[in-house]
Structure formats: structure tokens, C-alpha cells
N, C-alpha and C positions, 0 to 999 in steps of 0.2 A: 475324149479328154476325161481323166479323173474327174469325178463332184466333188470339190473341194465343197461345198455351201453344208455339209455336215458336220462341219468344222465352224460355222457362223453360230457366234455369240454363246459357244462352246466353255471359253475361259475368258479370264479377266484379269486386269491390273489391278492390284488393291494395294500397293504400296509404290513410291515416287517420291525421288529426292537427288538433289544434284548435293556436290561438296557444297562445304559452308560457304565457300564463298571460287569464285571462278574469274581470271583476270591473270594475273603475274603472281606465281605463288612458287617464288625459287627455294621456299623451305619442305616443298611438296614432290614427292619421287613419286614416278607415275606411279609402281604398287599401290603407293599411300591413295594415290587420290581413288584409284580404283575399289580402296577397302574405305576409306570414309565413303563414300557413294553408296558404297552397300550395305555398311551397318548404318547407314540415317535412313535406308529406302527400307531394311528390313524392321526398323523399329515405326518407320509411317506405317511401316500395318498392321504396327501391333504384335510382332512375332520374333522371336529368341534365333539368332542365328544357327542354333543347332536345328531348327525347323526346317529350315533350307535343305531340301535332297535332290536340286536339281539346278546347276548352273550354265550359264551360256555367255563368254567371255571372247575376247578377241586372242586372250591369255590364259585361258582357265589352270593349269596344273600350277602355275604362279599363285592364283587367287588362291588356290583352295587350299595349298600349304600354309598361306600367310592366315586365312582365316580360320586356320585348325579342319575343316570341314574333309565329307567324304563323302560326296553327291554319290546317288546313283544313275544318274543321268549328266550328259554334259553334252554342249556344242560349242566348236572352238573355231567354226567359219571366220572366216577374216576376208572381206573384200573389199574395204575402204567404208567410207563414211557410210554405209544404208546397213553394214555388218547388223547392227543393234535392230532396224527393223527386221531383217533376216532372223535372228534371236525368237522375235516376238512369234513370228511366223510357224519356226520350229517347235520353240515350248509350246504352243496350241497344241500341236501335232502329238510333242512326247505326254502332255498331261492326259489330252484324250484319248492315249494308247495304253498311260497306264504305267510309262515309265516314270514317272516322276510325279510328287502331288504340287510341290513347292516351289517353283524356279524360282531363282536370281540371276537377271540378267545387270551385269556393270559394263562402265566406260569410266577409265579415267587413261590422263594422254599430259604429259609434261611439252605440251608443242612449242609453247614459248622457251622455256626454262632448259629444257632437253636434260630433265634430273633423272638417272636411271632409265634414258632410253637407248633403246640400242642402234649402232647407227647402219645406212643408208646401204643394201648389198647389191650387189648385181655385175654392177659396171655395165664390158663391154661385152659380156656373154650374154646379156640379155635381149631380152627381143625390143625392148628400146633403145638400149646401149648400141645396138648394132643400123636398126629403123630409122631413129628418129635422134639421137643424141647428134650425132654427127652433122644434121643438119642446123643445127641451133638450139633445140628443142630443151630444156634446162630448167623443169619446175614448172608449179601448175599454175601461172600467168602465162607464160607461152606456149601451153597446152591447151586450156581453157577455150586463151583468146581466139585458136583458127577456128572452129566452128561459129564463132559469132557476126563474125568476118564475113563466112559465106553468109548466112541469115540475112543481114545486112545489104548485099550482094544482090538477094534472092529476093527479098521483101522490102526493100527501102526503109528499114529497121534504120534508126539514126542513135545518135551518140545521147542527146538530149531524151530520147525513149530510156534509152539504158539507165541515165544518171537519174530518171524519175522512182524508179525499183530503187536508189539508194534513200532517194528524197522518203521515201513512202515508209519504209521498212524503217529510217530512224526516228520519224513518228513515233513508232510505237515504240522504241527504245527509251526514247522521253518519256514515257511512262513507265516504265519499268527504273528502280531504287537498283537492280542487278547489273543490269547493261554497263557495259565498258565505256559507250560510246552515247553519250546522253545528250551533245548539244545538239541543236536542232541545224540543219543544211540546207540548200536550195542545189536546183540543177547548175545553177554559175557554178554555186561552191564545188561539185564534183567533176564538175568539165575544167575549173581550174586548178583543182589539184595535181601533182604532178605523172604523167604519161608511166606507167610500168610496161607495158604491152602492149600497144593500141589493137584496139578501141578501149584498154583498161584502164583507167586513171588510176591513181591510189582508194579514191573513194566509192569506184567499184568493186573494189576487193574483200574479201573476208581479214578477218582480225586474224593474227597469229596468240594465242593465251593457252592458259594450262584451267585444264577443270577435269568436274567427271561425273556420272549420273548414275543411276541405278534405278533398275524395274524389278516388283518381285508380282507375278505370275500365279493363278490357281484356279483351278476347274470353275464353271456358272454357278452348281450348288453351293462352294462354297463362299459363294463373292461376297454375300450381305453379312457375313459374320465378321469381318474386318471392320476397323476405326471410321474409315472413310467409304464415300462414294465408288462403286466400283465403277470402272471402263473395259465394256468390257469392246473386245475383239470380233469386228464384223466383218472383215474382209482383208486378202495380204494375199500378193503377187511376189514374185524374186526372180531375178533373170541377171546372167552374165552375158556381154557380149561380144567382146573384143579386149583387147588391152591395152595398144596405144591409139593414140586419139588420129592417128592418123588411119587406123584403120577402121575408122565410123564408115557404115553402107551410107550412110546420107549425113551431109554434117547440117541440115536446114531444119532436121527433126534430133528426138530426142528417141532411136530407133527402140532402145530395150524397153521405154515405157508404152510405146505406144502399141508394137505386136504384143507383150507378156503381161508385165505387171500391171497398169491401167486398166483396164480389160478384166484380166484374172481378179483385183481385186475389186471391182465392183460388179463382175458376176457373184462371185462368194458374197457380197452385202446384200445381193441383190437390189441395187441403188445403182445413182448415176451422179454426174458432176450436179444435177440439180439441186439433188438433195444434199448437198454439202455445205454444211453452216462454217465452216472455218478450215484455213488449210495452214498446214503450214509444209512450203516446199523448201529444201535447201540450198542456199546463197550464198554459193562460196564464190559467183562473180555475180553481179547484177544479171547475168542472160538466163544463170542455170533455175528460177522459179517462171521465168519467161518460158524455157521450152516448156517444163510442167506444163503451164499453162496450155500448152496447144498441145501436146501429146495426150496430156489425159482428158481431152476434148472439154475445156473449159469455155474454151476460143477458137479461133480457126486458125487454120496453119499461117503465120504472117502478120496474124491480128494482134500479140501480145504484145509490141512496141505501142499504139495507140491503146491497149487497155492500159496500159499501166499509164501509160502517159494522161490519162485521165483521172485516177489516183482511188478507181477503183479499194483497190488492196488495204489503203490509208487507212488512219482511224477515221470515222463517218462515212468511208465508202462501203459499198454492199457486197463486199466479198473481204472480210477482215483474214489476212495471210502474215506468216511469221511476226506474230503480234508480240514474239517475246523483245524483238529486233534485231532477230536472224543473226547466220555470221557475219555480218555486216557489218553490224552494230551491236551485239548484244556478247557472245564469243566463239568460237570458234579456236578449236585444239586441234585442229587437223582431221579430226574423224567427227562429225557436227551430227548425225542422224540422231544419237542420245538425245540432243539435248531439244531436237526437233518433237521425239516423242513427249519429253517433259510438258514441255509448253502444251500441245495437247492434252495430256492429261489434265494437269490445271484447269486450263479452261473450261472443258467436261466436268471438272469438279466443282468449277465454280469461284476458284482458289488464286485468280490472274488479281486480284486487287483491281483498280484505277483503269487497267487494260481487258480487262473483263468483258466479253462478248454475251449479253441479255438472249435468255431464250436459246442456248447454244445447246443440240443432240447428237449432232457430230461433226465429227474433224476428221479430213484426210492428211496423211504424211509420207511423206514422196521424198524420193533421196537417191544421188547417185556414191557407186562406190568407185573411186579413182578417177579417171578423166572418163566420164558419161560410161566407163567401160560396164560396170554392174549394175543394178539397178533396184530398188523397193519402195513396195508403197504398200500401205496400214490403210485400213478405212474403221477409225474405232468412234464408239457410241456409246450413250451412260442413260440408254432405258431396256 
């Protein structure tokens, strides 16, 4: 196996910043949101857009025209929501190669709004269209939901576990001025909401909103001459594994974290679930920070319905997780991994307000892209 650990604490974030504001923004074309996320993350660092010689977009030849620019480096992976940690993963790779000094990495997604988005391709030539549409299968609620199903099934996983992952996560929404979703819940409140998929209520769901975020990226030497605290990059795994959810090797695990990225990225840290002061995994159902949880060995295989159910994750418990309050509660554009790194960063910086984790050196960020098909996870650090 490659040494990726040459690549540990290599480069850094020195600039982070989401649009002004994220929620319902029908006056916002995803380009747009895409280019405010970038020219507010390029000026958190202190740096002129013409600095930029290296981008990494789900869209890039889009960006770069709209932003005048002429990277000499680019990456345009797109594989659902963990895309952006994938981003972070590559730019290490091109700044310590040498192709590039400067990344910018954005996201911006009109998911509510659908201003300037393109729409939905495939049909029945696809390998879902043909698999899996025809049996019911119709959006990622009834995607989502059969793996939880089994877990459920497999570990005595109950509804009341799931709906404490909503209870817990809008905690920390209540603290956040940003969040979409700011009143406080209980497990009644989400078991009596109404049924989308079962086991899904509506208030296990992520938010449908429009936003967008940006990362700007540069080598360890030059981390300290920026504005802000750097973060820098200790560890990042990536793996693809399948494409429809029907076709998970095991649907009780979360298979691409547990062989590849988990693993890979806390070899490259050289750390373990221990050392981890803050996580943030993405929650685009109540289940999907649950498998986190036992794939990247936080817990054991079956234990994540009783951790959570204990409120572990909450504000005042001892593993503070999506403390911005996730897609759950806080937003969610359809591709969430951006805004999972943001909140990390913050918090390394210091910069969460009210939500603010005391004593915080690092944060893990874990993300799938499409239904559990892709997979990433970050392990970043600010000494």
C-alpha cells in the first residue's frame, strides 16, 4: 500500500466561508452561490482572486469563466455529497506535487430554489432506471430508508434511537443564529411527525435549502502568513463503491468506510477514534452519522442506537458531533460534505460562538456521496 502519511500536515486551510446567508435564496443561481462562497473564502485569507492558480469544483470550467480565472491546476470529481472532501484530499496531493500553490475549492447548489440547475438525466438506461426504479425506488427517502431497515432488523436498532440523532443534532442548531431549524424537539416530536419512508419521519430527514461554501488551500510553510488560524490536513481516505443502494455488500454496515476511508485516514493521522475531539458526520437521515459511528470504530457494530440514545453527541455530552446542526437542522443543498468541513474548520479556529467546543485539536469529517455509494473522510488538526 502507498505511504500516504507524507502527505500528513503537508498543507492547510487558511481561508473558509459559506454564502451570506443559506436557507431559501430564490434570488441566487447556483453559479452565483458557487462565486459568493468563493470570493468571501478567498478574501477570509486575505488573498485577491487572481492568487487562485488552482481550483477544485464539482463544476469547474463554469467557475473559472464566471470568475475570469485560469487555474493551472483543476479537479472536477463529482460523486455526491463527500465530492468537497475528496477536493481537500486531491489539492494536498497537487500543492505537494507542485502543480499548484493556491487552491480554491467551492460548493454552491440552488437544491431548494433549482435556479440555474440542470435537470435530473438517466431514466431508464441507467443502472437504476433499470435495477431499482421499477421496483418503487424514487429519491433518497426510499433509498436511504432500506439499509436502516436491515440495522434495525439485525441489532434491535428502534425508531426512538433514530429520532434521539434528530433530538441531539437540534440542540446544537439552537445555538447556532445560522440554522434553519432553530426550535428545540423531543423524540415524541419526531416519532409524531409525519411518516415519509419508514422508519423516516419527516424529522428524520435533512432540510431541502440553497447555499454554498468555499475552501482556499496552501502548502504547511505557508500556513502562518494568512489572517487566520490555519487547519491544517492530517489525514483523508476516498473510496467509491457501488451505485445503487441496492447493491450494498452488507446493508448493517457502512462498507466503503470501514475497508477504505476510516482506516486510510487515520493511518495517514496516525491517530485513532480516540483522539478525536469533535466530529462532524453527515445527516442526511438520522441513521447515516449512526453507521459513521460504528464503521470508523467509535462504537461497535449495533451500539450506535443506544449511544445516541444516551445523548452522548448533545451539547454537554463527550463527543460533541455536527454541532453546526447538521442537515437536519442547520441546511442541506443536496450535496452537505462543504458545509460539514466549514463547521470544522470554525471550530479549530475557534470561531463557532455560543457552540464552541473548549480545548478543541481535532475534528474528524466523514461523508457519503449518493446513497452510501462513495465515500470520505478528512481528519483535520490546528497545531
Amino acid at each position: 500500500m502507498a505511504d500516504s502519511t507524507a502527505l500528513r500536515h503537508k498543507t492547510a486551510i487558511v481561508g473558509a466561508a459559506e454564502t451570506n446567508t443559506v436557507g431559501v435564496l430564490p434570488d441566487y443561481s447556483q453559479l452565483q452561490l458557487h462565486a459568493e462562497s468563493a470570493f468571501n473564502a478567498v478574501a477570509d485569507a486575505g488573498l485577491k482572486m487572481s492568487d487562485i492558480d488552482g481550483v477544485a469544483s464539482v463544476a469547474p470550467a463554469q467557475l473559472t469563466e464566471y470568475l475570469g480565472i485560469m487555474p493551472r491546476w483543476v479537479d472536477g470529481t463529482s460523486v455526491g455529497g463527500c465530492s468537497f472532501l475528496i477536493h481537500v484530499g486531491h489539492a494536498a496531493a497537487a500543492i505537494a506535487a507542485g502543480y499548484a500553490d493556491t487552491v480554491l475549492i467551492t460548493h454552491g447548489e440552488s437544491g431548494r430554489s433549482r435556479v440555474g440547475v440542470g435537470g435530473f438525466g438517466g431514466g431508464a438506461s441507467t443502472i437504476g432506471g433499470q435495477f431499482e426504479a421499477p421496483f418503487g425506488v424514487a429519491g433518497p427517502p426510499t433509498m436511504f430508508s432500506v439499509p436502516i431497515v436491515h440495522h434495525m432488523k439485525k441489532f434491535g436498532t428502534t425508531e426512538e434511537q433514530l429520532a434521539a440523532v434528530s433530538v441531539a443534532t437540534r440542540a446544537w442548531a439552537v445555538k447556532n443564529p445560522r440554522a434553519m431549524m432553530r426550535d428545540p424537539i423531543t423524540v415524541d416530536d419526531v416519532l409524531s411527525s409525519r411518516i415519509i419512508a419508514w422508519p423516516m419521519h419527516l424529522l428524520n430527514c435533512c432540510l431541502v435549502t440553497d447555499g454554498g461554501g468555499a475552501l482556499v488551500m496552501v502548502s504547511e510553510e505557508r500556513a502562518r502568513d494568512f489572517p487566520k488560524k490555519p487547519v491544517y490536513l492530517l489525514g483523508r481516505g476516498e473510496n467509491t463503491a457501488h451505485q445503487g443502494i441496492s447493491s450494498m455488500r452488507d446493508m448493517s454496515v457502512w462498507s466503503g468506510a470501514a475497508e477504505v476511508t476510516g482506516p486510510e485516514a487515520f493511518r495517514m493521522a496516525g491517530l485513532g477514534p480516540k483522539d478525536m475531539d469533535h466530529a462532524m458526520f453527515y445527516d442526511a437521515f438520522s441513521h447515516t452519522p449512526m453507521y459513521a459511528l460504528e464503521a470508523l470504530g467509535f462504537v461497535g457494530p449495533g451500539e450506535s442506537g443506544p449511544y445516541m440514545a444516551e445523548m452522548h453527541t448533545a451539547p454537554g455530552g463527550d463527543f460533541p458531533m455536527n454541532t453546526n446542526g447538521g442537515g437536519l437542522s442547520y441546511t442541506h443543498t443536496g450535496m452537505y460534505g462543504m458545509f460539514a468541513i466549514q463547521e470544522a474548520v470554525a471550530q479549530l479556529r475557534g470561531e463557532s460562538g455560543e457552540r464552541q467546543i473548549d480545548g478543541i485539536e481535532t475534528s474528524i469529517v466523514h461523508a457519503p456521496g449518493g446513497m452510501f455509494s462513495a465515500t470520505a473522510t478528512l481528519i483535520l488538526g490546528n497545531q
